[in-house]
N, CA, C and O atoms as a MOPAC input file, in Angstrom:
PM7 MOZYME 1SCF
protein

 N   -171.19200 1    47.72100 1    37.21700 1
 C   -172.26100 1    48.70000 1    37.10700 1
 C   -173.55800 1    48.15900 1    37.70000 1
 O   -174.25200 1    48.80500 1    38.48600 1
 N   -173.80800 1    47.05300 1    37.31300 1
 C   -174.72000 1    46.49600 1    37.79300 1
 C   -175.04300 1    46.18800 1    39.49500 1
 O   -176.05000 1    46.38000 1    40.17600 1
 N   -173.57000 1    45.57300 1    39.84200 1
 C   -173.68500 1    45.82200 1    41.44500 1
 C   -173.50900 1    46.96400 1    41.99300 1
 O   -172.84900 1    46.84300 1    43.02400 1
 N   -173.86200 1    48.22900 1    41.72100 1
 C   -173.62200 1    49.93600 1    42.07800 1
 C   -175.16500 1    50.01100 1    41.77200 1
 O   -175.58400 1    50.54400 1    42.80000 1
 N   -176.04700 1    49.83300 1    41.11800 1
 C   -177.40100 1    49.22300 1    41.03600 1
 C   -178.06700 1    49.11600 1    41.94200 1
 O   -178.89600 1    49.90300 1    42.39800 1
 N   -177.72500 1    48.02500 1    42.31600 1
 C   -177.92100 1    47.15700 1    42.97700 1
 C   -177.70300 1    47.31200 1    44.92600 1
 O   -178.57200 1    46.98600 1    45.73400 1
 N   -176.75100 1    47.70600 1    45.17100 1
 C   -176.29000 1    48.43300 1    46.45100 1
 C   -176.94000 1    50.09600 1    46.65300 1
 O   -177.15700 1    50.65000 1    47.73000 1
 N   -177.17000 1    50.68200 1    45.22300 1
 C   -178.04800 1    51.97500 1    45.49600 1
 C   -179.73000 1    51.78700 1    45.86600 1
 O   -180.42100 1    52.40200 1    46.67900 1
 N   -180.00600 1    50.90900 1    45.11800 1
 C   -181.31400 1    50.47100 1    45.30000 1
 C   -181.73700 1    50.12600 1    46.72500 1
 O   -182.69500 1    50.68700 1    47.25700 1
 N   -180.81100 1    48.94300 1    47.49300 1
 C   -180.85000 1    48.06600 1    48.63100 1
 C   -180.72000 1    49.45900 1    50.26000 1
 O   -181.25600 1    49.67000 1    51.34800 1
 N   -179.73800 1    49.97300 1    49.44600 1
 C   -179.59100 1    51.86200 1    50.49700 1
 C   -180.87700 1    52.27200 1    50.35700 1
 O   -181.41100 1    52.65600 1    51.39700 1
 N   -181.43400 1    52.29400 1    49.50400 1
 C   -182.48700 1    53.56400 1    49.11600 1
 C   -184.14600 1    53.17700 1    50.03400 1
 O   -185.03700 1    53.85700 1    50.54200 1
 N   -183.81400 1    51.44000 1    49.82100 1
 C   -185.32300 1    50.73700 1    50.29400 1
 C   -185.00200 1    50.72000 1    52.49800 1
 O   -185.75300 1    50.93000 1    53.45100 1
 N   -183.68400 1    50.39600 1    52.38200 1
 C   -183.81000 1    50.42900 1    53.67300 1
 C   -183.59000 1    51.77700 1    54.21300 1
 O   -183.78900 1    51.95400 1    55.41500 1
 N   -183.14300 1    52.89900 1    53.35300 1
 C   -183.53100 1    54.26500 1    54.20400 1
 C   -184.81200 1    54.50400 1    54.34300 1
 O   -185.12600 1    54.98700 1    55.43100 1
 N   -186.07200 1    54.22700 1    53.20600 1
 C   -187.78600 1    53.79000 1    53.20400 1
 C   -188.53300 1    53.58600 1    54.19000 1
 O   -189.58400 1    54.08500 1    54.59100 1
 N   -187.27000 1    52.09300 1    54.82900 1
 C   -188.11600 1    51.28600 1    55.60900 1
 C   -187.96300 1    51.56600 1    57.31200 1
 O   -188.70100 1    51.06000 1    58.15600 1
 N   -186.37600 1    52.85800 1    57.69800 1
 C   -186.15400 1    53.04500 1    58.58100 1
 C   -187.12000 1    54.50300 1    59.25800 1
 O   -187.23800 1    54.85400 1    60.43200 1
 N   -187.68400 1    55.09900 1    58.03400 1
 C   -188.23500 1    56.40300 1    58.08900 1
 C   -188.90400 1    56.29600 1    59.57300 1
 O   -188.40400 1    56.80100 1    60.57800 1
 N   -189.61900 1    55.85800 1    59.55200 1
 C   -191.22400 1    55.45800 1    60.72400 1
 C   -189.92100 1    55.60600 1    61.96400 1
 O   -189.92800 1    56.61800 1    62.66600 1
 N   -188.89400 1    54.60500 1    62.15800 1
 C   -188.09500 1    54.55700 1    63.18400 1
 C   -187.54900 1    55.85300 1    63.88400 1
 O   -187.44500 1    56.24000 1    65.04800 1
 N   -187.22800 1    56.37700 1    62.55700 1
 C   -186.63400 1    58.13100 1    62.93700 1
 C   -187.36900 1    59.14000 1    63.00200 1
 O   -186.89100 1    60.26300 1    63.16100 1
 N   -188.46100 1    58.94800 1    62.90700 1
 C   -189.74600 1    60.25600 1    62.98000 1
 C   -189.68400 1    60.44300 1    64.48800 1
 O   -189.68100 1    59.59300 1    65.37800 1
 N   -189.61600 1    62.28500 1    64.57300 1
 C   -189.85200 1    62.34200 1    65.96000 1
 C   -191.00800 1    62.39200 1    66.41300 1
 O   -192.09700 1    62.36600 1    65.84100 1
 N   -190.66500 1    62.48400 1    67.71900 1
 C   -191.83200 1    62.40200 1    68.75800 1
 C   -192.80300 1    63.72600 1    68.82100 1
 O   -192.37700 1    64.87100 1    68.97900 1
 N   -194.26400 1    63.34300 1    68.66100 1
 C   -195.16400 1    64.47000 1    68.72200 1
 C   -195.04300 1    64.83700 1    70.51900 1
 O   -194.98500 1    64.03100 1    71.44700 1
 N   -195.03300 1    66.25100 1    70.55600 1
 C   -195.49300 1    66.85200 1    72.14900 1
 C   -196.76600 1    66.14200 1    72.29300 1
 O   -197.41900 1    65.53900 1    71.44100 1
 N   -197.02800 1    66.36400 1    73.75300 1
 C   -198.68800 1    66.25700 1    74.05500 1
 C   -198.71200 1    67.57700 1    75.02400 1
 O   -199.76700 1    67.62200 1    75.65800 1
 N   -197.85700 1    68.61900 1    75.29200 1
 C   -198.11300 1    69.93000 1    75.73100 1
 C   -197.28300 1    70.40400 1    75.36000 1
 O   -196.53300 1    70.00100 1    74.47100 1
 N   -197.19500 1    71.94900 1    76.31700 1
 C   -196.18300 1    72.91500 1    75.86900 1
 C   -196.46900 1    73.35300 1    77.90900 1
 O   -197.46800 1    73.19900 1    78.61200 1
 N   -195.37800 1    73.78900 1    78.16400 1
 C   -195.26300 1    74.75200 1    79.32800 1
 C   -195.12900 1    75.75900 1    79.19600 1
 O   -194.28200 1    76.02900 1    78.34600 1
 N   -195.78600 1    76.90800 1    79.86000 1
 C   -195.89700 1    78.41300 1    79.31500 1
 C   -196.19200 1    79.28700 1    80.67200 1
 O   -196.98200 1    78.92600 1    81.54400 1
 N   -195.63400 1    80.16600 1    80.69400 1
 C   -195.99400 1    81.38200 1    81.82100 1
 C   -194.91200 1    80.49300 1    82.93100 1
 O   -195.13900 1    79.61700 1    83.76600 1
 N   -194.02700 1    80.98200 1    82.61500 1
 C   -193.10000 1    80.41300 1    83.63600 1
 C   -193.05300 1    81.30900 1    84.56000 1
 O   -192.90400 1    82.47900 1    84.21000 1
 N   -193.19100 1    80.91100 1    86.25900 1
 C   -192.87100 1    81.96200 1    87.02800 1
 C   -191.55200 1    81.05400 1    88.71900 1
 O   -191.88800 1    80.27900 1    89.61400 1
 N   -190.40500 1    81.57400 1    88.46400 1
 C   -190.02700 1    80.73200 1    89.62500 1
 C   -189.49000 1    79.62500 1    89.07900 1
 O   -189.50500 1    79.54700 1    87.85100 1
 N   -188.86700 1    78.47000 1    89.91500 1
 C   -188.54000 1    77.51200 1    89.55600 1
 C   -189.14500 1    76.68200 1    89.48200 1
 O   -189.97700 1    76.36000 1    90.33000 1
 N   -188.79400 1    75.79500 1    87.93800 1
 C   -189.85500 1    75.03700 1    86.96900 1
 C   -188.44900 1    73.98700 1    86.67100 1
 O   -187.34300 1    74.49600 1    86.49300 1
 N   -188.62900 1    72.65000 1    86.64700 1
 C   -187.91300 1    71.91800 1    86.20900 1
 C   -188.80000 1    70.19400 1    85.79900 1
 O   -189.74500 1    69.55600 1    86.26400 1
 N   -187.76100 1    70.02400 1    84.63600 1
 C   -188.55900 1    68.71700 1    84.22800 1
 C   -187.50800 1    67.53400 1    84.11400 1
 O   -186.34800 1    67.67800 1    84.49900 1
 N   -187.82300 1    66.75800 1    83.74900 1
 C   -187.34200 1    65.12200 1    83.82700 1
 C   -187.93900 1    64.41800 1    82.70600 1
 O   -188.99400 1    64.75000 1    82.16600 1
 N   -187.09900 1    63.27900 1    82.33400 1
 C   -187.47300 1    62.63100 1    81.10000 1
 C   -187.47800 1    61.25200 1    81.88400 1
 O   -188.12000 1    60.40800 1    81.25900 1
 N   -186.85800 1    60.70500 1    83.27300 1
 C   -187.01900 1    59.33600 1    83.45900 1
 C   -186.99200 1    59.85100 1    85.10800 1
 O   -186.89800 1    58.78600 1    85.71800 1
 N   -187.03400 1    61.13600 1    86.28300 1
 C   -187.19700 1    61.45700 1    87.27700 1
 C   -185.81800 1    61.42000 1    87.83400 1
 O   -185.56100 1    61.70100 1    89.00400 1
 N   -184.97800 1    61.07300 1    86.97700 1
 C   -183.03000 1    61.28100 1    87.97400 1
 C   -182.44100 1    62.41900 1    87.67600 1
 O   -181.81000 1    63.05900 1    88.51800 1
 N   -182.61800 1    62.87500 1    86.16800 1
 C   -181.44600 1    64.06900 1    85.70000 1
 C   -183.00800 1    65.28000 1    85.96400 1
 O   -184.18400 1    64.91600 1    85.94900 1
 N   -182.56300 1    66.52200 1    86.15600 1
 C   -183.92000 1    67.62700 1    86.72200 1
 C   -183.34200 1    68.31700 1    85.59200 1
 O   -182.16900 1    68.02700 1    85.35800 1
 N   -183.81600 1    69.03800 1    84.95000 1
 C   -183.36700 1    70.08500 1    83.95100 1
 C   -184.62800 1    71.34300 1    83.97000 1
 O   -185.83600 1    71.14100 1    83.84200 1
 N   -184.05400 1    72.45000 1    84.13600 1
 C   -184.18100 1    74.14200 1    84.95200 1
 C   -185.32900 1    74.32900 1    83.40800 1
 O   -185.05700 1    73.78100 1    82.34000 1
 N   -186.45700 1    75.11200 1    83.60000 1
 C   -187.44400 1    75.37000 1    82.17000 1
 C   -187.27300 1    76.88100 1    82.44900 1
 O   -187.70100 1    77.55300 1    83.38800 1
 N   -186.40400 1    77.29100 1    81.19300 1
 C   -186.21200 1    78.99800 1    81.03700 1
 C   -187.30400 1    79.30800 1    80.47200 1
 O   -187.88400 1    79.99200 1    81.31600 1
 N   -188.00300 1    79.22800 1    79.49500 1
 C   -188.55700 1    79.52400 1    78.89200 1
 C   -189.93400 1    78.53300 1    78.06900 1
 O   -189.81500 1    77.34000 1    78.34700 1
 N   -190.76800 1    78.74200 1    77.44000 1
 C   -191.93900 1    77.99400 1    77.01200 1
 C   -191.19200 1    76.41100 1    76.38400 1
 O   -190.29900 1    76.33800 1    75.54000 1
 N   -191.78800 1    75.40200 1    77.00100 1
 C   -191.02300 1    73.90000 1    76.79500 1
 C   -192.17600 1    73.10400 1    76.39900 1
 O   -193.19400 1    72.95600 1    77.07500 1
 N   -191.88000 1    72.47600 1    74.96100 1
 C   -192.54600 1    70.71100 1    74.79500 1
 C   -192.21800 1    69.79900 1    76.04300 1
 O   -191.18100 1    69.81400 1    76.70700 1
 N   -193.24900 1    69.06000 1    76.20000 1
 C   -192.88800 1    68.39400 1    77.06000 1
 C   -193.96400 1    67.14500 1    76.20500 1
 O   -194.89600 1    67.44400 1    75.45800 1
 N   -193.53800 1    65.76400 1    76.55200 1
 C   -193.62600 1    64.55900 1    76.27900 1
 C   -193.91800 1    63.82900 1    77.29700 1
 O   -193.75900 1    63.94900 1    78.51200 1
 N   -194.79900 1    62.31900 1    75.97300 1
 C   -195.64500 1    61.09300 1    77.19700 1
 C   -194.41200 1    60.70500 1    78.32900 1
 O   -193.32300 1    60.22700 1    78.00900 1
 N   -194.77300 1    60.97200 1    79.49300 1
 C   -193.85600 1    59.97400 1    80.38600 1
 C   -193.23800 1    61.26400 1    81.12900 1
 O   -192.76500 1    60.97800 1    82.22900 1
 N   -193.14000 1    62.62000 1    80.76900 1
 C   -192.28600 1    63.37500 1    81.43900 1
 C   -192.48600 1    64.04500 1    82.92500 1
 O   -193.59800 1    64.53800 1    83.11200 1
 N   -191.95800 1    64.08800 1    83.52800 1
 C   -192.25500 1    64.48000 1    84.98400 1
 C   -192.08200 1    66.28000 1    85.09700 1
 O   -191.02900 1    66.62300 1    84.55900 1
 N   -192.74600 1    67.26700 1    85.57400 1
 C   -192.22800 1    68.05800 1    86.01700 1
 C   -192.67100 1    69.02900 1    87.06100 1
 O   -193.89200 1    69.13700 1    87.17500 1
 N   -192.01800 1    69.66400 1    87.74600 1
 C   -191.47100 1    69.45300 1    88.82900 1
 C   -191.64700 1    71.22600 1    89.57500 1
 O   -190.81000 1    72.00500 1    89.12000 1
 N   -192.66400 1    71.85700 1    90.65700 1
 C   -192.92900 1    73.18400 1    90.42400 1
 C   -192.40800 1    73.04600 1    91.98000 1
 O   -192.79200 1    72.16900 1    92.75400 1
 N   -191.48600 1    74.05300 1    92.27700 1
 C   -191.01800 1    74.43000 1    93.76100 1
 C   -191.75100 1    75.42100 1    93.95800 1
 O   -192.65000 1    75.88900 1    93.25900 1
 N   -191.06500 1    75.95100 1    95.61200 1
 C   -192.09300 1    76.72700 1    96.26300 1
 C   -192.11700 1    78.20200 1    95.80000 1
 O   -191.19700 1    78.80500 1    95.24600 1
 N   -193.29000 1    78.65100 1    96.11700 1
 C   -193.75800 1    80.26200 1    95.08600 1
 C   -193.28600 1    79.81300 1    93.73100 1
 O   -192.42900 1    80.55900 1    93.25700 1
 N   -193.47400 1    79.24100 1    93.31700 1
 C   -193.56100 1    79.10700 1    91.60200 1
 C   -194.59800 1    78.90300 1    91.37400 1
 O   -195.44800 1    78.60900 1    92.21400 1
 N   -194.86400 1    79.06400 1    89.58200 1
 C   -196.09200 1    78.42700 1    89.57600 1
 C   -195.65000 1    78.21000 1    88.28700 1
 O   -194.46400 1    78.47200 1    88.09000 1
 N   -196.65800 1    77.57500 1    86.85500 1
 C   -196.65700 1    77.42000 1    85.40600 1
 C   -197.78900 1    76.83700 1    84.77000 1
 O   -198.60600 1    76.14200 1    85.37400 1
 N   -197.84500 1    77.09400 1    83.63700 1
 C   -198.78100 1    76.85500 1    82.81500 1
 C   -198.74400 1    75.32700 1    81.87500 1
 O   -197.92900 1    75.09300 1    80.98300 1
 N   -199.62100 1    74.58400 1    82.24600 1
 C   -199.54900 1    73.43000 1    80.64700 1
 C   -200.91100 1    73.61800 1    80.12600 1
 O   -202.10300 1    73.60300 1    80.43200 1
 N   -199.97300 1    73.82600 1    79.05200 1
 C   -200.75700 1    73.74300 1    77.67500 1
 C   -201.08600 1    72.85800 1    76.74900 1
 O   -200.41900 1    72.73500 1    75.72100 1
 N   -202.62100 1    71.82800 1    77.12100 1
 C   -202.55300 1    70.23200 1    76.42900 1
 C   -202.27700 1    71.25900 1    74.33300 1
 O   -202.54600 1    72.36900 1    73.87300 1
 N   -201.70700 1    70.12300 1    73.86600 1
 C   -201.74200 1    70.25600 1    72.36700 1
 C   -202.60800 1    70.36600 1    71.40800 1
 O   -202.77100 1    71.04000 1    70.39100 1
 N   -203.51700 1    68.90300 1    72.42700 1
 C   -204.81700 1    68.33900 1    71.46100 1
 C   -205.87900 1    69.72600 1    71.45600 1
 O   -206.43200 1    70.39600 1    70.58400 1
 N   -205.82600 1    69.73200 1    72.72700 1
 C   -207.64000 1    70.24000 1    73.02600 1
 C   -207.32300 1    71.88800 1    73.24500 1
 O   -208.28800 1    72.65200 1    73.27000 1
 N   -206.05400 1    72.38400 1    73.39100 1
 C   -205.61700 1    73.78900 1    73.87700 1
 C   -206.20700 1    74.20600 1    75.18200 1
 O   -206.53500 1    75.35800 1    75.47000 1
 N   -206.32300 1    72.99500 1    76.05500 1
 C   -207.04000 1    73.68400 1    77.64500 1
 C   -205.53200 1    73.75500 1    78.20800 1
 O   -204.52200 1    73.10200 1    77.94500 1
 N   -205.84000 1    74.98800 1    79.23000 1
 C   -204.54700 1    75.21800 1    79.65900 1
 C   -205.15200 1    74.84700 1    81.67700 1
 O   -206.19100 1    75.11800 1    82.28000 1
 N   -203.84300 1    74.13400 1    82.09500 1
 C   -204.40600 1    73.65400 1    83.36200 1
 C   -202.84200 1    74.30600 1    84.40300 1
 O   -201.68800 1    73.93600 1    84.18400 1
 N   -203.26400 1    75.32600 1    85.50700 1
 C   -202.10900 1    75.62000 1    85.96900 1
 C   -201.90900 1    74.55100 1    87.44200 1
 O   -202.62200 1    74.05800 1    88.31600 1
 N   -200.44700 1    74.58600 1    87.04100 1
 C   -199.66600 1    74.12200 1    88.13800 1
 C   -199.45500 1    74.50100 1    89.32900 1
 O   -198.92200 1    75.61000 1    89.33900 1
 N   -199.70800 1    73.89900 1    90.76600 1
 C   -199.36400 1    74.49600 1    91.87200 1
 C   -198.11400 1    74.60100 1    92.22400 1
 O   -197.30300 1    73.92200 1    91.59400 1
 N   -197.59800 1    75.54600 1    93.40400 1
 C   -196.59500 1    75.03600 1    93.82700 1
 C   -196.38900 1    74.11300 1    94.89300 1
 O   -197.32100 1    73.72700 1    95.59800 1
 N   -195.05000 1    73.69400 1    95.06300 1
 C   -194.56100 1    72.37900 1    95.77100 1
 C   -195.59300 1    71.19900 1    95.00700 1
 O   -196.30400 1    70.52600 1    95.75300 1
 N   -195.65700 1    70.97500 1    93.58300 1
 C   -195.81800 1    70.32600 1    93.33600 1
 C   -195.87900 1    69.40700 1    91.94900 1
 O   -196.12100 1    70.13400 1    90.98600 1
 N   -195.74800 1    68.19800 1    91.63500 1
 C   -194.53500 1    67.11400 1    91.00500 1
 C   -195.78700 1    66.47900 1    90.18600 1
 O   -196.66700 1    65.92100 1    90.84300 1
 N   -195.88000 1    66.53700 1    88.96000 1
 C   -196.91000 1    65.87800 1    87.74200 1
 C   -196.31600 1    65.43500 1    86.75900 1
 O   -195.35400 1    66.08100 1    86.34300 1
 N   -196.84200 1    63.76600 1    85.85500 1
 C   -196.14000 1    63.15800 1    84.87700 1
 C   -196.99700 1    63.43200 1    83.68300 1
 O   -198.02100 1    63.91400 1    84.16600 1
 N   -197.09000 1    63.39800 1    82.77300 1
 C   -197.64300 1    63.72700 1    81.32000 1
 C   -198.01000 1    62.73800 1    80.72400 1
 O   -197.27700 1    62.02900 1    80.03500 1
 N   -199.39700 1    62.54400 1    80.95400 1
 C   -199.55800 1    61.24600 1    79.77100 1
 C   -200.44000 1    61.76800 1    78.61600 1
 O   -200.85400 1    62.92700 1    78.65900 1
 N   -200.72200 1    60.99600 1    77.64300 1
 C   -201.75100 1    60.86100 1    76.81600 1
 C   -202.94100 1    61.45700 1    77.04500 1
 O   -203.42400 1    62.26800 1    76.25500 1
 N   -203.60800 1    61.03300 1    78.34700 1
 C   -205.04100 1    61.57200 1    78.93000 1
 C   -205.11800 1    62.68400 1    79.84300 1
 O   -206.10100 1    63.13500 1    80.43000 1
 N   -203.45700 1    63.18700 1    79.86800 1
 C   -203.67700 1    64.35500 1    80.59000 1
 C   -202.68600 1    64.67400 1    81.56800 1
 O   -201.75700 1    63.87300 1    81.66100 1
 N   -202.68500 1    65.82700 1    82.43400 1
 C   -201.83100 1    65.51700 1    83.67000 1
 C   -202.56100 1    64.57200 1    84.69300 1
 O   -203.72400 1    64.27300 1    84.96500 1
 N   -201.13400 1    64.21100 1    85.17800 1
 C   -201.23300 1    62.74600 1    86.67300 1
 C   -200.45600 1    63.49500 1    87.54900 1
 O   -199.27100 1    63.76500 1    87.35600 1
 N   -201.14200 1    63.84400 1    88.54400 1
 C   -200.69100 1    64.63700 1    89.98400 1
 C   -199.74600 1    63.53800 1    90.68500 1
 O   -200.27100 1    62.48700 1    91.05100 1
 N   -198.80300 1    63.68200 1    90.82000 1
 C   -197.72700 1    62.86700 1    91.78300 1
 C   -197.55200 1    63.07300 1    93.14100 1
 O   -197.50400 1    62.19400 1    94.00200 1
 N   -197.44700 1    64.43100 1    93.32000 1
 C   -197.60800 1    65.30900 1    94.86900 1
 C   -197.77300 1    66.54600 1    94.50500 1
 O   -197.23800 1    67.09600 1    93.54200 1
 N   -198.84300 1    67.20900 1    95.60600 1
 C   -199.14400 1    68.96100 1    95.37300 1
 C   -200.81800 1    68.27700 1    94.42700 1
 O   -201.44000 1    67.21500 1    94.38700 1
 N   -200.92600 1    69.56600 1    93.85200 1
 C   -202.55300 1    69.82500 1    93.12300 1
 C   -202.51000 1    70.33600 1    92.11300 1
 O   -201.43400 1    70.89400 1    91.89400 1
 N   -203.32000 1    70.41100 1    91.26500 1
 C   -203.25300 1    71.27000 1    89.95600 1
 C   -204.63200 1    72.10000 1    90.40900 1
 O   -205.65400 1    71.67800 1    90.95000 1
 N   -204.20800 1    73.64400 1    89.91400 1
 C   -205.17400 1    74.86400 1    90.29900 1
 C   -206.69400 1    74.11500 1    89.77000 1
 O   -207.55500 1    73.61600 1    90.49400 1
 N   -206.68300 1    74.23800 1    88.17400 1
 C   -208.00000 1    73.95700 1    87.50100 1
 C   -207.27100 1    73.93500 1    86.18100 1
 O   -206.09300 1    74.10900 1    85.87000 1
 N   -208.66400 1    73.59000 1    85.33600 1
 C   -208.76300 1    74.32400 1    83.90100 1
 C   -209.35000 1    75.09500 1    83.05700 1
 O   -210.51300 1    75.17900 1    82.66400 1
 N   -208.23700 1    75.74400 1    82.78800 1
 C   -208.89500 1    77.14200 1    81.79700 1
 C   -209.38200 1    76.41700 1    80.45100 1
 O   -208.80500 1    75.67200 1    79.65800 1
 N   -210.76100 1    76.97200 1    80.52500 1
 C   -210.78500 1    76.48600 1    78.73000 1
 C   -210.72900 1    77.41800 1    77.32700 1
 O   -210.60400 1    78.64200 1    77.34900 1
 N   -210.79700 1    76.94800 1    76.61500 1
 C   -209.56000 1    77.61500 1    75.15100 1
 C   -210.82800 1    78.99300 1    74.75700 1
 O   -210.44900 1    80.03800 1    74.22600 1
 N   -211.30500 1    78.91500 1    74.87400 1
 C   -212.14600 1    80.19000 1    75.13700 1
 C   -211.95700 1    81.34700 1    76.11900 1
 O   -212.36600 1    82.47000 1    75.82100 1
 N   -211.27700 1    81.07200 1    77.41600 1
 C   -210.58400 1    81.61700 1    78.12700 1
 C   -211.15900 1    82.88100 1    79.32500 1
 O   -210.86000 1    83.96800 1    79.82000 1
 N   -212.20200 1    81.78500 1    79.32800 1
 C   -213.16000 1    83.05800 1    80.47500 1
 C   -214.04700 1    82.19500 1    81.32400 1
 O   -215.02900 1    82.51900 1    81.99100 1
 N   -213.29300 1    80.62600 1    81.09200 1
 C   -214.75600 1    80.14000 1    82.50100 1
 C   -213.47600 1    78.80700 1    83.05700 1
 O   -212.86300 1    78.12500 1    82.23600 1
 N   -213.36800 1    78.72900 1    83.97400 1
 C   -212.63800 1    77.41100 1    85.47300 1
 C   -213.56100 1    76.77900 1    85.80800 1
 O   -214.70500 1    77.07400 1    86.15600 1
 N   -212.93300 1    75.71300 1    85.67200 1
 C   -213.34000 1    74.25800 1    86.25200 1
 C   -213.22400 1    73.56000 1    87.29700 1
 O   -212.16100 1    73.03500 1    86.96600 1
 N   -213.44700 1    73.10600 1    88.31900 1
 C   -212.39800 1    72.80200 1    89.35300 1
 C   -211.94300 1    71.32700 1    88.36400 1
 O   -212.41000 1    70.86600 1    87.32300 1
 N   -210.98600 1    70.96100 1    89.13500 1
 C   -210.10000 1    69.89100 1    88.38400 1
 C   -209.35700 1    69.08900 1    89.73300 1
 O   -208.55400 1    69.48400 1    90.57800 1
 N   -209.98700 1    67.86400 1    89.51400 1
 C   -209.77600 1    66.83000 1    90.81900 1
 C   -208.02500 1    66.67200 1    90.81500 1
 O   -207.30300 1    66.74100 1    89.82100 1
 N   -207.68900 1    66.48900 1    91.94600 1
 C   -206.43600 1    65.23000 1    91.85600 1
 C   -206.68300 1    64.47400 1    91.40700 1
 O   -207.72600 1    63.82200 1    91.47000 1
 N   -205.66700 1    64.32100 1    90.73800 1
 C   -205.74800 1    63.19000 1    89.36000 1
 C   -204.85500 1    62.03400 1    90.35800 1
 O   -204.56800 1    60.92400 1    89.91000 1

């Protein structure tokens, strides 16, 4: 009895201590207003097709062909910055990073005044 104790306890502290390990990952956007082909990447080899409004995460690449266009939507701040086409941006922390192509501008969360918005 005592070692059933003892082995419940030792389960219980290291399911505790694994929590932090298994917590998922917060977004840092969302993609929205999909028009055309939109595809993203988690390491730039496998491309995966965006049907519809997508989290997207630090490190992710994605990817706007020609006559397309789309929307990111930062999490933090709710500025929405559109995507050009023929063109390839990674997601960090501080924002989008232009890879090739331009980003239009940004809309701010108020939703009635543009910014121009450098290549990043």
């Amino acid at each position: 009895m005592r070692l059933i104790k003892l082995i419940v306890s030792f389960l219980f502290i290291s399911a505790l201590m694994l929590q932090p390990a298994l917590a998922k990952k917060i977004p840092l956007g969302m993609l929205v207003e999909i028009k055309g082909k939109i595809e993203y990447s988690k390491n730039g080899k496998r491309w995966k097709k965006v049907r519809r409004n997508k989290f997207v995460y630090k490190d992710y690449l994605v990817k706007v062909s020609a006559d397309s266009s789309v929307k990111y939507m930062n999490q933090e701040t709710s500025e929405t910055t559109q995507l050009t086409a023929n063109s390839k941006v990674k997601v960090t922390p501080e924002g989008l990073q232009a890879l090739e192509g331009s980003l239009w501008g940004e809309l701010m969360p108020e939703g009635d005044c543009w910014l121009d918005c450098p290549n990043i």
